[in-house]
TORLODO-694094 format. One record per residue (C-alpha): z, y negated, x negated. Coordinates in nm, 2 decimals. Each point is the difference from the previous one (the first is absolute). Layout:
REM residues N
       pz       py       px
        Z        Y        X
...
END
This chain:
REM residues 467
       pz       py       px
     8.14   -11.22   -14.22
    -0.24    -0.30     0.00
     0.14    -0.28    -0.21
    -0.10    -0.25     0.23
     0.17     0.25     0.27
     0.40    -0.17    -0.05
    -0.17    -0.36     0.06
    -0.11     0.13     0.39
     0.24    -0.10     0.28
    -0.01     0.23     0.35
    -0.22    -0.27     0.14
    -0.22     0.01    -0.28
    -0.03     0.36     0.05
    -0.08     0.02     0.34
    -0.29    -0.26    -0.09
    -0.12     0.24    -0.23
    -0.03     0.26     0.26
    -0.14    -0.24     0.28
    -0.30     0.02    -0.28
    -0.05     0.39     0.15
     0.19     0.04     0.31
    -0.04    -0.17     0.31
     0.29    -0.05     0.21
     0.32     0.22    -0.03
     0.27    -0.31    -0.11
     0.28     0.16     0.09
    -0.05     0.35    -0.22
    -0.16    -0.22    -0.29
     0.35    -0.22     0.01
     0.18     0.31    -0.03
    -0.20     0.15    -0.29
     0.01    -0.35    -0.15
     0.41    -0.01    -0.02
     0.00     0.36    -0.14
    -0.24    -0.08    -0.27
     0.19    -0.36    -0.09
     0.31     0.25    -0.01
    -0.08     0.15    -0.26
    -0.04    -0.28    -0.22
     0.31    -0.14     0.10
     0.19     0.35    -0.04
    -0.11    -0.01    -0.38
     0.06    -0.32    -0.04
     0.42     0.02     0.09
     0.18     0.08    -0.30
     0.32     0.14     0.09
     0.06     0.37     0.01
    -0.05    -0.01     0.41
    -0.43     0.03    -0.10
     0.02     0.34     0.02
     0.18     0.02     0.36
    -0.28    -0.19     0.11
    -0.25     0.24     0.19
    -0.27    -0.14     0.19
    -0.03     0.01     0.38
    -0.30     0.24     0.11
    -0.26    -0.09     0.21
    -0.10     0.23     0.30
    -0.36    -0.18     0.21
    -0.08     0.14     0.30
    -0.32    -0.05     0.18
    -0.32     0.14     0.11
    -0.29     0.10    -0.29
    -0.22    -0.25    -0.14
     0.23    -0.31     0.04
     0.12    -0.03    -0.33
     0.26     0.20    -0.11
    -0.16     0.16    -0.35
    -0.20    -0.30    -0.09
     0.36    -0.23     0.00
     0.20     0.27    -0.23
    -0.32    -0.01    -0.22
    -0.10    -0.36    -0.07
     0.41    -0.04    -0.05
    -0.01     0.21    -0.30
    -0.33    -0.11    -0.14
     0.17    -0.35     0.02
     0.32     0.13    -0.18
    -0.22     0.26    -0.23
     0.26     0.25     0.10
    -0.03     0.35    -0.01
    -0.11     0.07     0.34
    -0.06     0.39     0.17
    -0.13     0.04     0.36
     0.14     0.35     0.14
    -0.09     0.18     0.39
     0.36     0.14     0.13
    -0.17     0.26     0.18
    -0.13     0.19    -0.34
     0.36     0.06    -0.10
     0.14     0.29     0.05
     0.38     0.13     0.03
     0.11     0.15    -0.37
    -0.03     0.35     0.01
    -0.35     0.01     0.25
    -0.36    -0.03    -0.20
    -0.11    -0.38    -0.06
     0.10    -0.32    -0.19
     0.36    -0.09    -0.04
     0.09    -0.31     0.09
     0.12    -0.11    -0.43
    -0.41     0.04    -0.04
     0.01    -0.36     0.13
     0.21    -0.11    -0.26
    -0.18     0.21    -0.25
    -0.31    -0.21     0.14
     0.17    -0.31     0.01
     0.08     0.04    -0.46
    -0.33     0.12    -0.01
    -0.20    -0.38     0.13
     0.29    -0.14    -0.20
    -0.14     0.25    -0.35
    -0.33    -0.13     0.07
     0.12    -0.43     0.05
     0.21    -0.01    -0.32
    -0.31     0.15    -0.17
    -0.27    -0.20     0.14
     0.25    -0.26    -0.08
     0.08     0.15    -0.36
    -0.38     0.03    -0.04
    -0.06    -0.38     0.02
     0.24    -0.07    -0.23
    -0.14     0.22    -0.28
    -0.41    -0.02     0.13
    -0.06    -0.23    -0.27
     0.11     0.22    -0.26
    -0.17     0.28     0.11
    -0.32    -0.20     0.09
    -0.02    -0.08    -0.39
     0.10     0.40    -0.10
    -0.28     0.12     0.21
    -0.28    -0.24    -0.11
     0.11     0.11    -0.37
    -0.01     0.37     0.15
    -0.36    -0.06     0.10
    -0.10    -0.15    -0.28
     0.12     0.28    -0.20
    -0.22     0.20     0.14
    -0.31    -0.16    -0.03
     0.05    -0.15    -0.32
     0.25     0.23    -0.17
     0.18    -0.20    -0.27
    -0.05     0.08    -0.37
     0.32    -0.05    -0.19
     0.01     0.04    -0.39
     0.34     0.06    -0.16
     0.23    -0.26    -0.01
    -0.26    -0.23     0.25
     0.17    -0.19     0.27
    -0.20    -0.12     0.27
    -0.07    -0.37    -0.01
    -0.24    -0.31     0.16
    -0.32     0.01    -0.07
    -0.14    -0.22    -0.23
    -0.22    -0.29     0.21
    -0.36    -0.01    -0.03
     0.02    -0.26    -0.28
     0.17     0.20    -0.21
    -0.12     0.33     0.11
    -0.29     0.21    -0.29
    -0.09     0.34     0.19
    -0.09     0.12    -0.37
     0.34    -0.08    -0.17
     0.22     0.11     0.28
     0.17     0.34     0.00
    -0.04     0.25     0.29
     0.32    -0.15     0.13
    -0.11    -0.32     0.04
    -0.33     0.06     0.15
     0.18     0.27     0.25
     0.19    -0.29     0.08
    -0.23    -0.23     0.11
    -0.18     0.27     0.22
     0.34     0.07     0.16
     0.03    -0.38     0.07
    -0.35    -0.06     0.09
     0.10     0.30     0.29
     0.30    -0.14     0.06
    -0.19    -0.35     0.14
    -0.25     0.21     0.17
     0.27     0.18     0.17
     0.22    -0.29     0.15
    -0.34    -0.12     0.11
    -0.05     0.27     0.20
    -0.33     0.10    -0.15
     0.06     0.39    -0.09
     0.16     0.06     0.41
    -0.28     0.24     0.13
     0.02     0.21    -0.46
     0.13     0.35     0.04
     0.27     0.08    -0.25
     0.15     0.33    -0.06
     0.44     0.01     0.03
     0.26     0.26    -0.02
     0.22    -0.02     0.33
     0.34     0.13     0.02
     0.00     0.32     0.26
     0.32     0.12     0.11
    -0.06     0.37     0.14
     0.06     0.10     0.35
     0.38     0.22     0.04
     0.04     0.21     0.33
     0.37     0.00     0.05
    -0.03     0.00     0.36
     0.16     0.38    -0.02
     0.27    -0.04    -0.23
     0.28    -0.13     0.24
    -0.15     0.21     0.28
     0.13    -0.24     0.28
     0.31    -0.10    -0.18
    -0.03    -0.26    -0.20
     0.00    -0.34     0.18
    -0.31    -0.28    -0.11
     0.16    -0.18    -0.28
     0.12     0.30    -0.17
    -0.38     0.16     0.03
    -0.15    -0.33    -0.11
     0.26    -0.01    -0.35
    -0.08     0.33    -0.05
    -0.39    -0.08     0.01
     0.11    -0.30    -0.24
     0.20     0.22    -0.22
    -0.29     0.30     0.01
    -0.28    -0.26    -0.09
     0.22    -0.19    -0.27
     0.03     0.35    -0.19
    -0.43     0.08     0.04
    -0.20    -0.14    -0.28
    -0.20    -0.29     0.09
    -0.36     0.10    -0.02
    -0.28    -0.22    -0.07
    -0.38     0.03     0.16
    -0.33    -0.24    -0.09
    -0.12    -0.26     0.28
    -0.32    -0.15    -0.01
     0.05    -0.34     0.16
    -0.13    -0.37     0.04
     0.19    -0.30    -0.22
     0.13    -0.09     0.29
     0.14     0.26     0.11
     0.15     0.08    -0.33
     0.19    -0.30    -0.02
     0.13     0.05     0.33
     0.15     0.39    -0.15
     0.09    -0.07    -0.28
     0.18    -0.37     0.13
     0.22     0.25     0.19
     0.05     0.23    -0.25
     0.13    -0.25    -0.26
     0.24    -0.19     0.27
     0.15     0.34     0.10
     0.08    -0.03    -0.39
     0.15    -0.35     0.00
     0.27     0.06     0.28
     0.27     0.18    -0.03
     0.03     0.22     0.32
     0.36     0.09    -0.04
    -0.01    -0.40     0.08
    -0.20     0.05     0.30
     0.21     0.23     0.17
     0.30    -0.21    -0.03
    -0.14    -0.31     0.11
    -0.20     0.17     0.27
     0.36     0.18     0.13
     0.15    -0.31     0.02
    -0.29    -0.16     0.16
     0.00     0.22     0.27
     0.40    -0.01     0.08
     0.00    -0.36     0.02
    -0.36    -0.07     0.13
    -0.13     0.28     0.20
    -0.11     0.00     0.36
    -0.03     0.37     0.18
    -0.19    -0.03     0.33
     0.06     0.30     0.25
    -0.27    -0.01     0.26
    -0.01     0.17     0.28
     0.42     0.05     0.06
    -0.03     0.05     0.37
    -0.16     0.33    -0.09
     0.30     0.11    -0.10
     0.20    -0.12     0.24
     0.16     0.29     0.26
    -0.06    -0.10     0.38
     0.32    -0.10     0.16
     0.04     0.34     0.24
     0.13     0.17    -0.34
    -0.13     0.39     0.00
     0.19     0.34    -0.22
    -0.31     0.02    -0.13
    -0.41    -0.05    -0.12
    -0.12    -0.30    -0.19
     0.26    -0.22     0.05
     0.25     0.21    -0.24
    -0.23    -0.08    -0.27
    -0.08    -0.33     0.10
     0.40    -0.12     0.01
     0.02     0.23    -0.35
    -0.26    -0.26    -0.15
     0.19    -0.29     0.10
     0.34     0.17    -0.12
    -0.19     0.01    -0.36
    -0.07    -0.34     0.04
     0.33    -0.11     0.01
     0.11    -0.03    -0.35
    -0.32    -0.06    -0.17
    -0.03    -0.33     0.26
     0.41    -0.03    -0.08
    -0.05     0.01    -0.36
    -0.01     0.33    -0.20
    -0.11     0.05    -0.33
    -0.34     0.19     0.00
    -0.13     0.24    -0.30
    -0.38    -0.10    -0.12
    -0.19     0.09    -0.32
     0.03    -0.36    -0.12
     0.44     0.02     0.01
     0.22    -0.02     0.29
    -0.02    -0.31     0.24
     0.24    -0.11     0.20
    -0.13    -0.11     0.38
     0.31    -0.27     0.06
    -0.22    -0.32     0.00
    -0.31     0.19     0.16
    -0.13    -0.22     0.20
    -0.16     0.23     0.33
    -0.16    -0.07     0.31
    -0.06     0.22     0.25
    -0.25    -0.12     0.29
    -0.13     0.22     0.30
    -0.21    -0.03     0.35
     0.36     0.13     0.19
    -0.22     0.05     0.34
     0.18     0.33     0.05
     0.29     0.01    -0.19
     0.27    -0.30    -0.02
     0.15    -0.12    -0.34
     0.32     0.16     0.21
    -0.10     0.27    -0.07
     0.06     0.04    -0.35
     0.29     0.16    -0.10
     0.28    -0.26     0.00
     0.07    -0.01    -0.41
    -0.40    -0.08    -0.07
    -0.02    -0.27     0.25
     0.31    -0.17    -0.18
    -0.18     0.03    -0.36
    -0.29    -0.25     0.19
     0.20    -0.28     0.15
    -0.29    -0.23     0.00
    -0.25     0.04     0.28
    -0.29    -0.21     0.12
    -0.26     0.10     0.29
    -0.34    -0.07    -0.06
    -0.19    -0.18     0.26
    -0.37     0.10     0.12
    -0.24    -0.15    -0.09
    -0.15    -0.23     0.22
    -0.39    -0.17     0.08
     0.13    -0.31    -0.26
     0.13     0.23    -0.26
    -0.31     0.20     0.02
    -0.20    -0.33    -0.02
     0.21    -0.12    -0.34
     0.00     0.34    -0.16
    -0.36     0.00    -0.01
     0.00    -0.39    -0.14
     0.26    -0.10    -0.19
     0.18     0.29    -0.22
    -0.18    -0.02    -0.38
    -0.12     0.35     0.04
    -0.11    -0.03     0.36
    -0.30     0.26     0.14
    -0.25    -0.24     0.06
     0.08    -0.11    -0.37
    -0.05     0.35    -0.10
    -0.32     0.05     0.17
    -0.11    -0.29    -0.12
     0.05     0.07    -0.36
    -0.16     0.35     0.05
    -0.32    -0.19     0.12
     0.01    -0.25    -0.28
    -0.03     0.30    -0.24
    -0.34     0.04     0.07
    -0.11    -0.41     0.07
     0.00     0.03     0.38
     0.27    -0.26     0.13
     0.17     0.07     0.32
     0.16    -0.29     0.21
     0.24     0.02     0.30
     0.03    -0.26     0.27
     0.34    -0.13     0.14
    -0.13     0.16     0.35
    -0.09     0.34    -0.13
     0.33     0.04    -0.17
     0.20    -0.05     0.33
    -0.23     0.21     0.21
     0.06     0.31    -0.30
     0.37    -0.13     0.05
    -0.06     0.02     0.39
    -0.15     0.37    -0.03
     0.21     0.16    -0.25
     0.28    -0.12     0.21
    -0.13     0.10     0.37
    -0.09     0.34    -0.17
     0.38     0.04    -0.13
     0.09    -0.04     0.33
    -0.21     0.23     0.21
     0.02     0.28    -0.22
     0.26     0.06    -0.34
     0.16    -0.30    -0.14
    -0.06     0.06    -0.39
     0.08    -0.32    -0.09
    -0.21    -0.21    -0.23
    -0.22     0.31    -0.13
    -0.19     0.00     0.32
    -0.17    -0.31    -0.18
    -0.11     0.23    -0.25
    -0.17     0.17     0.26
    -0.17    -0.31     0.21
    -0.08    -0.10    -0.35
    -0.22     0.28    -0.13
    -0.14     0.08     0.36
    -0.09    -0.37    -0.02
    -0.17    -0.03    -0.33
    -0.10     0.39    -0.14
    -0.36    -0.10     0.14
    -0.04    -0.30    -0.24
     0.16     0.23    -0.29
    -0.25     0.28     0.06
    -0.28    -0.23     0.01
     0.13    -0.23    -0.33
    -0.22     0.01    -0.30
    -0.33     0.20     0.21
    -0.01    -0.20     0.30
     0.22    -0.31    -0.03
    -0.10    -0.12    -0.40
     0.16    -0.21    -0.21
     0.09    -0.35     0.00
     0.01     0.05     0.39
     0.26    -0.11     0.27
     0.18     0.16     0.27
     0.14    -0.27     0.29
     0.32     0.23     0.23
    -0.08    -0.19     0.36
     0.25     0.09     0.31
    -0.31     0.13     0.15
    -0.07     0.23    -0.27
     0.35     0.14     0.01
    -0.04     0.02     0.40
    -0.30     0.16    -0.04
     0.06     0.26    -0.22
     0.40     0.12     0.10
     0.04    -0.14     0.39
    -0.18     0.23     0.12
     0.20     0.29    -0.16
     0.28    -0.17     0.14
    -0.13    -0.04     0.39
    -0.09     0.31    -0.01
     0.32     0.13    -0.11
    -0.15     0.32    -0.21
     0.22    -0.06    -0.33
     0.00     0.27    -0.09
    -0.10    -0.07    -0.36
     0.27    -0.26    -0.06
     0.26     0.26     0.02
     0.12     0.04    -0.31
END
């Protein structure tokens, strides 16, 4: 968790995701109090911590108004484990498909690869130093006479090339490398470096159906622990040799038992699930004997106690899901959150409804959020020196469009600016460097964007902004 992360209040967090998301108070407030919840459930110190589960989140609104982006940018805040899952890829145990502890398994898997990154920093000076002596190694192997310890260099005062021993002299070459190293002068040199290569085991076949993900991926572990670890030569750039062998010498600096117990408890006290999609498995309410909806009530049924809190078998150690935080979000056009079974619905006492978006929203999402399109598009152009400029005008008439298309054909939500956006501008990106060169400007006018998309829309043949 970020250290900074305590310090936030919900308010605070909600300003952090106004920075992204336009509009949605209400489910941002809501995702605000659970986060701040957390922190607060850590910090009591009686024995009633433990009792103290959080409150899961269900969203419900139409695609493209939010829903991912908020459970997203909250655990970026919090730099929490954080594992986006579809409902409708699950399948009931005992039927072909994922099984719904893979989410957890994917949930200890992000938090692995955070405690290392995290692990990594900590130790990257270390092994910054290990590989540029690893390099050096090897294009100035050292010469070491019996009983010689490596020392400084005598300085250029001092320093008679015809009195010195081999030792010294290979000394001073190492450091005169060393400078030309950290000054980047030797990047582009091709050095030759033994890589560690763990070979490839096909276990697939050995549990022939029977053996569940986590007991498949220790065996693996176990099988490729037992293989000797081979060797082979690459030929590669300074650069990319530092890089290798920068990762190979951290891997050696951090204990990994460490990792997995840090990364455990990271995820039981951190970690946000996201179920998307969970009106797909929602049965209709005119309940049928048979067909889909038996498997689709069997998925939520094996829901129930990893959402409840079950303790879930991973290659990394057993984790316990009690302090999971999940949210589920879905469109709900056909099916009602009624119509979950009973026991899920209670395991997500929290709802919010997601508004549509509207002309204004459309307007702001394009303007204000830090990584807003016309930002993007604009930093795509800049790449090559062209510089592209929007007017207040043309922004509201994309708004306008993008909004008027929503509602004559499929609301999608904010990703029909993605469309308006590249029908708008993929002229000006084929024509960037040969046609438009560099150092040139690009001025968005309303009549541009009129030009080029109202006609589409008059015309009503949109058939390429179905997505």
């Amino acid at each position: 968790m970020r250290s900074d992360f305590k310090d936030l209040t919900p308010k605070q967090i909600v300003a952090e995701l106004d920075k992204y998301i336009i509009g949605q108070h209400d489910a941002k407030r809501n995702v605000a109090i659970a986060l701040r919840n957390r922190i607060r459930r850590l910090m009591v110190k009686t024995d009633i911590q433990k009792d103290i589960v959080p409150n899961n989140i269900l969203m419900i609104g139409s695609t493209g108004v939010g829903k991912t982006e908020i459970a997203r940018r909250l655990a970026k805040i919090a730099n929490a484990p954080f594992t986006k899952v579809e409902a409708s890829k699950f399948t009931e145990v005992g039927y072909v498909g994922r099984d719904v502890e893979s989410m957890v398994r994917d949930l200890v898997e992000q938090s692995v690869h955070l405690v290392q990154a995290q692990k990594n920093e900590e130790v990257k000076e270390k092994a910054a130093a290990s590989a540029e002596e690893a390099i050096l190694d090897i294009l100035i192997p050292p010469v070491k006479a019996a009983g010689f310890a490596r020392s400084v260099a005598p300085s250029s005062s001092e320093f008679n090339p015809e009195n010195s021993s081999d030792e010294e002299l290979n000394e001073r070459t190492r450091e005169r490398f060393r400078e030309k190293l950290r000054n980047g002068e030797m990047e582009e040199r091709k050095i030759e470096i033994s890589v560690k290569q763990s070979a490839p085991i096909g276990v697939g076949m050995i549990g022939n159906g029977m053996m569940d993900d986590a007991s498949m991926a220790g065996l693996q572990d176990m099988i490729s622990g037992m293989m000797p670890k081979k060797t082979k030569k690459r030929k590669v750039t300074i650069a990319e040799a530092r890089k290798i062998l920068t990762e190979e010498e951290a891997s050696k600096l951090i204990d990994f038992d460490e990792v997995k117990e840090e990364a455990i408890h990271l995820a039981e006290n951190n970690g946000i699930i996201f179920i998307d999609e969970i009106d797909k498995i929602a049965s209709k309410s005119s309940k049928s004997g048979g067909g889909p909806d038996v498997s689709r009530e069997g998925v939520q049924r094996d829901l129930l106690p990893i959402v409840e809190g079950s303790a879930v078998n991973t290659k990394y150690g057993i984790i316990n899901t009690d302090h999971v935080l999940f949210i589920a979000a879905g469109a709900f056009h056909v099916a009602k959150p009624s119509d979950l079974i009973p026991e899920l619905q209670g395991r997500f006492p929290i709802r919010v409804e997601l508004s549509s978006l509207t002309e204004e929203d459309f307007y702001r999402i394009l303007k204000d959020p830090k990584n807003a399109l016309t930002k993007q598009y604009q930093a795509l152009f800049e790449s090559e020196e062209v510089y592209l400029e929007f007017n207040d005008e043309s922004i509201q008439e994309i708004a306008k469009l993008a909004f008027q298309i929503n509602e004559e054909v499929e609301n999608i939500g904010a990703r029909r600016l993605h469309t308006v956006m590249s029908h708008l501008l993929n002229d000006f990106l084929f024509e960037v460097p040969d046609t438009i060169e560099a150092n040139s400007k690009i001025m968005i006018t309303k009549e541009m964007v009129q030009e080029r998309l109202s006609v589409l829309v008059k015309n009503r043949d949109l058939s390429q902004y179905i997505l």
